[in-house]
N, C-alpha and C positions, 0 to 999 in steps of 0.2 A: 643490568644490576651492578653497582658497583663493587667492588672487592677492597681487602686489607689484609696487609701482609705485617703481621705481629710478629716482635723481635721483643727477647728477654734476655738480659744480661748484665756484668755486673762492670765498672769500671772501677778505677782504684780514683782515689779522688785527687789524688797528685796524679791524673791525667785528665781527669775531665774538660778544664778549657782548652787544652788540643783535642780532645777528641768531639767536642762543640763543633770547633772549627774545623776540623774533617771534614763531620757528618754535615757541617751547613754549605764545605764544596763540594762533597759527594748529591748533595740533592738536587744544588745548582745545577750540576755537568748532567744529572739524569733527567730533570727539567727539561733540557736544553733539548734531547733528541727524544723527551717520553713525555709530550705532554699532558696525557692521561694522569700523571700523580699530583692531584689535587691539595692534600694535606697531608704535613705529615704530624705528629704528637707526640712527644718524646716526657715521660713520667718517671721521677724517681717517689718509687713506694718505700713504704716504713721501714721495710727488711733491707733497706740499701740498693735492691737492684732498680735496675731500669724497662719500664716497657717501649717500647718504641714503633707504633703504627703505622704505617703509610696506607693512606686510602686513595684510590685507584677510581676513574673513571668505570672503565669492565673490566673483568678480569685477563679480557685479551690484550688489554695492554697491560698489567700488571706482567702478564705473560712474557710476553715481548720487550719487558723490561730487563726482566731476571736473568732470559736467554741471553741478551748483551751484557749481564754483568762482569763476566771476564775482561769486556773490552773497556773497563771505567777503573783506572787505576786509582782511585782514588776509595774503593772497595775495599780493599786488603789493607791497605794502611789505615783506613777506620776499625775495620775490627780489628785489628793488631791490639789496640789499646783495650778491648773487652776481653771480658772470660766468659765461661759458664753458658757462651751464646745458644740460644734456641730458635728457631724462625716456624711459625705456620701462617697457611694460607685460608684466609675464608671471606664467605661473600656476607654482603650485610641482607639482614632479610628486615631489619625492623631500625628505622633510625626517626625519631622526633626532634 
């Protein structure tokens, strides 16, 4: 079953096209050695924050992604530019 790992957070907007560009070589580099992450979805809603999905093959690789986060520099300098960040994990049980 697949999985999604949901991120909410706010950016200032004199940051957002560096932090586009971040997050589109943070996905690259995680791409590269995790190929289980299929999509990812990145939404600015009315109140200004951002949600931001990543949907996952299984959750074992969703797994095995996260546990290498340390080693993907390109992690911390993307959220550098967020605030108010939140992250959970869940599986899809119903997608049309």
């Amino acid at each position: 079953m697949s999985a999604v790992r949901s991120h909410r957070y706010s950016v200032a907007d004199t940051d957002l096209e560096e932090f586009l560009a971040r997050r589109n070589s943070l996905i690259a580099t995680i791409r590269e050695g995790h190929p289980g992450l299929v999509r990812t979805v990145l939404v600015r809603l009315e109140d200004g924050t951002y949600t931001d999905n990543w949907h996952w093959e299984t959750a074992e690789q969703m797994g095995a992604a996260l546990a290498a986060l340390p080693t993907f520099p390109e992690a911390p300098l993307t959220m550098a530019l967020t605030g108010d960040a939140t992250a959970l994990n869940g599986r899809v049980v119903d997608e049309r």
